[in-house]
N, C-alpha and C positions, 0 to 999 in steps of 0.2 A: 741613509746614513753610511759612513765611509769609514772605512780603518785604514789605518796604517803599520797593522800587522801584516807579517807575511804568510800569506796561503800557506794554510797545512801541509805537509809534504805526507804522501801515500807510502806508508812501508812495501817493500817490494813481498808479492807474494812467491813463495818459492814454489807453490805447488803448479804455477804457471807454467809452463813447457814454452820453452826455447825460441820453438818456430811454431807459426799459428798452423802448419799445415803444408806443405808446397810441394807439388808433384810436377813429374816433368816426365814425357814420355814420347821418342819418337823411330821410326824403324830407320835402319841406314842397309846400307848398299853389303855385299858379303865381301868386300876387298880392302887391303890394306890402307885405301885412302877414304873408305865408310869407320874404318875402327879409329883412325886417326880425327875424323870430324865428330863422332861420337863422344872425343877423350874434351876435345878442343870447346863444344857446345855445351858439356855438361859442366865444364871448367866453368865459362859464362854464367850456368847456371847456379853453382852454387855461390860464386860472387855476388851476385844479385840478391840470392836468399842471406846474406850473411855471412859467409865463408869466405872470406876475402883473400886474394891470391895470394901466396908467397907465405900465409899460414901452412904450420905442420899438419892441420886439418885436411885444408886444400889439398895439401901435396898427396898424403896417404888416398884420400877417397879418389881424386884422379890418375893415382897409379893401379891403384883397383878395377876402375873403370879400362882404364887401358889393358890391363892384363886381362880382362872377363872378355872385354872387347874382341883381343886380340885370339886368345883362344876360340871367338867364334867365328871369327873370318877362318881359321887358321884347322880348326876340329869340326866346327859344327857346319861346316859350308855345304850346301845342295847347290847346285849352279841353279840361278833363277831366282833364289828363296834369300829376302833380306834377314836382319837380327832386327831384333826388338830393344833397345836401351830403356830402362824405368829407372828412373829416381824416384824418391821421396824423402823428405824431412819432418822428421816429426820429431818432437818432443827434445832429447838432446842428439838424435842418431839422425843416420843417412843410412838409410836400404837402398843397395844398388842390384838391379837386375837385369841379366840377359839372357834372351833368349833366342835358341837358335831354332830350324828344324831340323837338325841330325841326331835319334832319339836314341840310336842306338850304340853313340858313342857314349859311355859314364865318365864324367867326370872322378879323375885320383890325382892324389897326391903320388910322385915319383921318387925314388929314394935319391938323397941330393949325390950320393956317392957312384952313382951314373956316369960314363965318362960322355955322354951326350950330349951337347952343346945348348940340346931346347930341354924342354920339358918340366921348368922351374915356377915357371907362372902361378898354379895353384899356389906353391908354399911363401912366396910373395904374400896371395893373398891372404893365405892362412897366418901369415906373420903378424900381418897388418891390419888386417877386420878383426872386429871381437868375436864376430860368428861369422861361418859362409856353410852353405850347403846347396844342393841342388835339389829336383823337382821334377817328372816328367808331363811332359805339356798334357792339360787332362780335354783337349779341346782339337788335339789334332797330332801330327808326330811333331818332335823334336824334345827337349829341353830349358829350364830355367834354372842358372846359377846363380844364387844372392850370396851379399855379404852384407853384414851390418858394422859400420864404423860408430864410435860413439864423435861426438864434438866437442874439442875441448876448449875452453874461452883461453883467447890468447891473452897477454898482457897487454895492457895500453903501454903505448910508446910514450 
């Protein structure tokens, strides 16, 4: 027997989360053209997962990435010793983290009123992520800095 109604439509469940899950993790090189393919690859990645470029999403979580990045070529460098990049998505957020093996540098915030031309990267990230904090590697020397961005749905065009 056949109808000619139309299929039920499913109320959206809100208790659903965003992204089913999606992790990305790979080490790069300790120099400025490892932090640059880091910034470039995760870009890639979160396009694929949904983040689509040219969103304010995109742009914040890969300025993050580049600045955690850059701080680890730039602070955490051991000549020899790569960084670690981890993403993850879950639910509405994006945890980013890097890790270097320089355990004895701590991550701070510097006061912006500094007449020093570097040292502004953390409060970038501090700007930008809802949360960021650091970590010390419990598996060996160095450090891990995360930060957590929420995702916010863009408009349809």
């Amino acid at each position: 027997m056949t109808s000619n109604s139309p299929l039920p439509v499913r109320p959206l469940r809100t208790n659903q989360p965003r992204f089913p899950g999606h992790h990305f993790s790979m080490r790069f090189s300790s120099t400025p053209r490892g932090a640059r393919l880091a910034r470039r690859l995760a870009g890639e990645r979160l396009d694929a997962w949904g983040i689509p470029y040219g969103s304010d999403t995109h742009d914040t979580v890969t300025l993050v990435i580049a600045e955690l990045s850059a701080n680890a070529v730039r602070h955490g460098l051991v000549p020899g010793r790569d960084f670690r990049l981890r993403l993850s998505a879950e639910s509405s957020t994006v945890r980013v983290e890097v890790t270097d093996t320089r355990g004895e540098k701590v991550p701070a915030l510097t006061d912006p009123s500094d007449s020093s031309s570097g040292g502004r990267g953390l409060l970038l990230v501090a700007a930008l992520a809802d949360r960021w904090g650091w970590y010390p590697c419990a598996d060996g020397p160095g450090k891990t800095v995360w930060a957590v961005c929420s995702v916010v749905a863009e408009p349809s065009p």
